[in-house]
C-alpha angles and dihedrals in degrees: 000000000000111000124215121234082208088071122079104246128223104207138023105252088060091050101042082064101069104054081220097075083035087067098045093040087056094040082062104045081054094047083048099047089040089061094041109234099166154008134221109256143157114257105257106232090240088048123089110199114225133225133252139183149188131282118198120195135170109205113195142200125256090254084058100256123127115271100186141317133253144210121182120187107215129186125235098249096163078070095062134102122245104223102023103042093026143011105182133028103169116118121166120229121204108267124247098242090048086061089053104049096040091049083049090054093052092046085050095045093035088237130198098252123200139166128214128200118189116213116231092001104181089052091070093069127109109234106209096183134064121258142163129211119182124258122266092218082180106073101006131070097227121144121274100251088017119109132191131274103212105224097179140022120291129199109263104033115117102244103036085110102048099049091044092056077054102054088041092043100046082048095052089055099048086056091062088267111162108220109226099241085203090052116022087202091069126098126175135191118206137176147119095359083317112134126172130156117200100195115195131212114161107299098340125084132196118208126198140159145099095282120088100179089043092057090041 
C-alpha cells in the first residue's frame, strides 16, 4: 500500500521512504549534534539505555498549504527509573486566569503586546543525571556498540520540562526579574515608571508592558 507523504507517519521505515520526512529527520539529527546533546560512550554496566523514537508533524499555513515538515526524536522517558535517570518533573505553566487578566490589562493600558516561541525548547535544558539513549546508526555516524550520553535535555524524558523552567527562570532572576509568588510563571520587571511581564507557558512567552525598548 502506497503511503502519502502528505500523511503524518507514524515509523521510520514509512517516512525514510518520501525524501520530504529524510530531510527533516536529518535536519534534526544536525540541530541535535550542533547543540551538543550528546556524546558517543560505552554502556556502564549499572546503567540500563533507554529507547527513543520518531515524531513526525506537518505543520501547515493559515490558507491550509504545507509550511514545512517535522520530525522530532523523542526519547522513550516512560522507560526511565525515579530515583536513578530523574529526581523532579514538576514544572509550573502560566494559568489560565493569569493570560486573561494580563491580556485585560494590555487592552486597558493599551500595552505593547508581544509572543515569543523558543525553537527546540526542551534542548536547552541542563541534564544533571546520567543517562543513555541508544544510538540512531541510520542517520548518525555513531560507533557501532557505542550509545549515546545524553549532555542535554531531550523531548520526551521525564524531566526535560522541568529542568528548562529552571534554566529561564534562574536567567530571569539574574536580570533583576520579581517571581510572582501567585503564578510562578510570572515574571515582572519594574522601575522608574518601567513595567514589563514576561508569562510562561511551556516554550511560548507572552510580553507585555509600557516599555518598548525594555521588551525589544
Amino acid at each position: 500500500m502506497y503511503l502519502s507523504s502528505h500523511v503524518e507517519l507514524n515509523t521510520y521505515f514509512e517516512a525514510v521512504k518520501h525524501d520530504c520526512w529524510r530531510k527533516a529527520m536529518q535536519c534534526e539529527i544536525s540541530t541535535l549534534e550542533s547543540n551538543q546533546t550528546w556524546e558517543t560512550a560505552l554502556l556502564p554496566k549499572d546503567k540500563v539505555v533507554i529507547g527513543c523514537k520518531w515524531v513526525f508533524k506537518i505543520k501547515y499555513k493559515v490558507d491550509g498549504t504545507i509550511e514545512r515538515y517535522k520530525a522530532r526524536l523523542v526519547a522513550k522517558g516512560y522507560t526511565q527509573t525515579k530515583g536513578i535517570d530523574y529526581l523532579d518533573t514538576f514544572s509550573p505553566v502560566a494559568n489560565m486566569s493569569t493570560i486573561r487578566l494580563l491580556l485585560s490589562l494590555a487592552s486597558i493600558y493599551n500595552w505593547e503586546l508581544k509572543h515569543l516561541d523558543i525553537n527546540n525548547v526542551f534542548l536547552h535544558g541542563d541534564l544533571k543525571e546520567d543517562v543513555y539513549m541508544v544510538a540512531l546508526s541510520r542517520l548518525t555516524s555513531i560507533p557501532s556498540g557505542k550509545v549515546c550520553k545524553l549532555k542535554n535535555n531531550l523531548y520526551g524524558l521525564k524531566q526535560a520540562s522541568r529542568e528548562w523552567f529552571a534554566k529561564l527562570s534562574l536567567f530571569l532572576l539574574s536580570m533583576r526579574s520579581t517571581q510572582s509568588m501567585n503564578d510562578h510563571s510570572l515574571f515582572i520587571n519594574s522601575s522608574e515608571g518601567s513595567f514589563t511581564t514576561l508569562l510562561v507557558y511551556v516554550d511560548d512567552i507572552i510580553l507585555a508592558g509600557n516599555d518598548k525598548e525594555e521588551i525589544a
